[in-house]
VEXDRENPA-774604 format. One record per residue (C-alpha): residue in three letters; chain; z, x, y. Coordinates in pm, 1 decimal, padded with zeros to 6 digits. Layout:
<nodes>
+-----+---+----------+----------+----------+
|   r | c |        z |        x |        y |
+-----+---+----------+----------+----------+
| ALA | A |        Z |        X |        Y |
...
+-----+---+----------+----------+----------+
</nodes>
This chain:
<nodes>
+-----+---+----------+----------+----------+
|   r | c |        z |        x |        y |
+-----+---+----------+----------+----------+
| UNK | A |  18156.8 |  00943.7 |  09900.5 |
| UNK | A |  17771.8 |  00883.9 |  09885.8 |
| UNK | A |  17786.1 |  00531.9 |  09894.5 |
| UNK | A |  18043.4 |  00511.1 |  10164.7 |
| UNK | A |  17823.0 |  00742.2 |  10378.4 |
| UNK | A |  17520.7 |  00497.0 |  10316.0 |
| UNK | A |  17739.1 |  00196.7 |  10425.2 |
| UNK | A |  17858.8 |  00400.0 |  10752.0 |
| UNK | A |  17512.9 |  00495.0 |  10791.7 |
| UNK | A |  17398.1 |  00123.0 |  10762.2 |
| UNK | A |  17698.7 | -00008.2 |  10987.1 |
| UNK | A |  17567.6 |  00194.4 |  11302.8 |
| UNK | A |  17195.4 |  00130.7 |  11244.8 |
| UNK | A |  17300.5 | -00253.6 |  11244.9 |
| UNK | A |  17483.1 | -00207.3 |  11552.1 |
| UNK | A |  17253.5 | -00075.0 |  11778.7 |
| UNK | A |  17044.2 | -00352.0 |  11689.9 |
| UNK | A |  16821.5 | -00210.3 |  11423.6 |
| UNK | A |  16639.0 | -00371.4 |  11186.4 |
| UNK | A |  16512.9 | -00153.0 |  10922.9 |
| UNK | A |  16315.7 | -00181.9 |  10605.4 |
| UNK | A |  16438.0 |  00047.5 |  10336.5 |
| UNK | A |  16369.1 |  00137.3 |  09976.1 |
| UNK | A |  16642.2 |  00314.9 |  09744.1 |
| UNK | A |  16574.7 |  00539.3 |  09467.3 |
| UNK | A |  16845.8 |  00632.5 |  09180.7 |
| UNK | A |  16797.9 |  00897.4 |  08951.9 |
| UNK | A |  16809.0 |  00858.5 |  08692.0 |
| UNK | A |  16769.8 |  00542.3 |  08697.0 |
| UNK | A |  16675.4 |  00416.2 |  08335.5 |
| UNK | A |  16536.6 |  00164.0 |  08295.7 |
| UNK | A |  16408.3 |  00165.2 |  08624.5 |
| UNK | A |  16477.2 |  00405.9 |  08943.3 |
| UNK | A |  16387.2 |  00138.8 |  09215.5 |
| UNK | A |  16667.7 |  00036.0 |  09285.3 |
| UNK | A |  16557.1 | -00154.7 |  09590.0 |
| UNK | A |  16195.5 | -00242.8 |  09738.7 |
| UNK | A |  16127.9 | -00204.8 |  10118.8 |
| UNK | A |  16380.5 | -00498.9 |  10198.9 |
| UNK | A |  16505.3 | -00536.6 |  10527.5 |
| UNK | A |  16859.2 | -00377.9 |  10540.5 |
| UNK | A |  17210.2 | -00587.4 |  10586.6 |
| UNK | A |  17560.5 | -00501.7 |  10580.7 |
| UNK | A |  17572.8 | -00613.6 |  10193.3 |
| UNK | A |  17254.8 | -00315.3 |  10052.1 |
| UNK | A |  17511.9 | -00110.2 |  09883.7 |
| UNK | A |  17675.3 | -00355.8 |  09712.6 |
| UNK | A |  17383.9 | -00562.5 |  09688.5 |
| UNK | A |  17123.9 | -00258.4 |  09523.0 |
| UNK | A |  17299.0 |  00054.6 |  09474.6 |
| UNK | A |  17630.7 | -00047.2 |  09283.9 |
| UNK | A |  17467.4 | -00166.1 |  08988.9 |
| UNK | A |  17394.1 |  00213.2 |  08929.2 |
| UNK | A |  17658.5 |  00378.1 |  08772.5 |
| UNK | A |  17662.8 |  00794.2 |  08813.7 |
| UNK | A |  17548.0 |  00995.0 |  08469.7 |
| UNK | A |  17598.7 |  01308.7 |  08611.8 |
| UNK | A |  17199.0 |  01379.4 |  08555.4 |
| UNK | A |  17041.8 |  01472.2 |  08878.2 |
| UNK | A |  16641.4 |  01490.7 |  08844.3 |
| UNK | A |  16527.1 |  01609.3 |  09237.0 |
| UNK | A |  16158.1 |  01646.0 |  09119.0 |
| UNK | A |  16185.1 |  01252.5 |  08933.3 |
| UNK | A |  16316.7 |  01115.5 |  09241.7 |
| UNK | A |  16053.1 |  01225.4 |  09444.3 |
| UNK | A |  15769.8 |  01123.2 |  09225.9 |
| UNK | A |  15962.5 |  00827.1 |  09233.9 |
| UNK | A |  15969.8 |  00783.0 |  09638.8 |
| UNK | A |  15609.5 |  00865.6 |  09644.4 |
| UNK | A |  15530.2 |  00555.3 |  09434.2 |
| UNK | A |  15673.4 |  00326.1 |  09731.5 |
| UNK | A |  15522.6 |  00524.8 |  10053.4 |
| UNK | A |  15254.3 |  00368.0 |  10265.0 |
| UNK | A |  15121.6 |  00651.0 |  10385.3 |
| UNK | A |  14938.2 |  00484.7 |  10681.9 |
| UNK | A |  15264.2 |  00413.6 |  10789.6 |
| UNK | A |  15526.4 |  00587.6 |  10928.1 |
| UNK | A |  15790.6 |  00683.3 |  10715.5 |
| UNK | A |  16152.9 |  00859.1 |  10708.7 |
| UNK | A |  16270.3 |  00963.8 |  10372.0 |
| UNK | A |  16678.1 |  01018.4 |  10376.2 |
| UNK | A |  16760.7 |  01238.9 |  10059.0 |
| UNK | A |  17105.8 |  01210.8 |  09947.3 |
| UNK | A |  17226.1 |  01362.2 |  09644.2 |
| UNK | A |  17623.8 |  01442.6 |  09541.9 |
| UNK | A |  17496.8 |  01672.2 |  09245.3 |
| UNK | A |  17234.5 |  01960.0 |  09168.5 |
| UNK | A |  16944.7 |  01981.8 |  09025.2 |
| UNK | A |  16662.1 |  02235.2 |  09026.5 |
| UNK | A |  16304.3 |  02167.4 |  09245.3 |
| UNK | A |  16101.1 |  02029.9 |  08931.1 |
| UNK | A |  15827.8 |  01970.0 |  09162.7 |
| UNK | A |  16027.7 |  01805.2 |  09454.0 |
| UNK | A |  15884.4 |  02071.2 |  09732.7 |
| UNK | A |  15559.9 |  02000.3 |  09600.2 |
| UNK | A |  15552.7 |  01650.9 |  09635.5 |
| UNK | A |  15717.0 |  01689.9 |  09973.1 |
| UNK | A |  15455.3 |  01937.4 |  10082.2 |
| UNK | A |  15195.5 |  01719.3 |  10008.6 |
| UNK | A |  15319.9 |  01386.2 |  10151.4 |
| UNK | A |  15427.8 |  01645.2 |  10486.3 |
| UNK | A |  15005.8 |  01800.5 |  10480.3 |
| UNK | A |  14886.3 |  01416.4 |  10418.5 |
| UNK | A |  15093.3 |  01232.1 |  10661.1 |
| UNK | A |  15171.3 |  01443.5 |  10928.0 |
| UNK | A |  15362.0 |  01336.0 |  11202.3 |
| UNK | A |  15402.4 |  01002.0 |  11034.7 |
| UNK | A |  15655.2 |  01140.0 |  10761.1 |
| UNK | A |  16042.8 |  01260.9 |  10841.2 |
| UNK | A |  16246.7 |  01393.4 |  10586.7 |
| UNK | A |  16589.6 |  01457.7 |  10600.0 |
| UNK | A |  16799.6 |  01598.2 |  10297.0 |
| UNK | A |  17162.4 |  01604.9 |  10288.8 |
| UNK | A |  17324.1 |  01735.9 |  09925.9 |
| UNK | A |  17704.6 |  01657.6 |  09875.4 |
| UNK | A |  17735.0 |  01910.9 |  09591.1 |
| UNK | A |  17864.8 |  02203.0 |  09432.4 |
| UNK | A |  17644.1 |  02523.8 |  09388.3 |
| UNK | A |  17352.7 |  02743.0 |  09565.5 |
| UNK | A |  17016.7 |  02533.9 |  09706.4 |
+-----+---+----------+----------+----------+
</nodes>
């Protein structure tokens, strides 16, 4: 459902024209969580970046923010879109946020949608 909702997602951006650069970030993502690099979106990302990773069933909301962090330009501005079908607890993912939110500004957007069973 995740990666449907990312191709949707991606369909209606590319409709109206836009022409985004994006990053993606799996956790875990051993050996590496990049999974893509600020590359300019197409109708093929998911299958292109994101299928390669296969769910574990080990979310890590804290990792995948210290993750995201490593690939924000902070003099620009910047949407992060959290999506997550699992749960984790914080392990320092509202501190990172908070940060990036008292550093930035106005410049940084996030959004966080969780597909998942349990109590946030």
């Amino acid at each position: 459902a995740l990666y449907s909702s990312i191709q949707k997602f991606i369909e209606i951006r590319l409709k109206k024209g836009c022409s985004d650069t994006v990053s993606a970030v799996m956790t875990p993502g051993y050996p590496t969580a990049i999974a893509a690099n600020r590359v300019t979106v197409d109708k093929d990302f998911v299958k292109n970046y994101l299928l390669k990773f296969k769910p574990t069933g080990c979310e890590d909301y804290g990792q995948a923010f210290r993750d995201a962090q490593t690939l924000i330009d902070q003099k620009k501005e910047t949407v992060v879109i959290f999506l997550c079908d699992g749960i984790s607890s914080d392990n320092g993912a509202s501190k990172v946020t908070r940060n990036l939110a008292t550093s930035m500004k106005k410049k940084f957007s996030l959004f966080c949608i969780t597909l998942g069973p349990g109590t946030y």
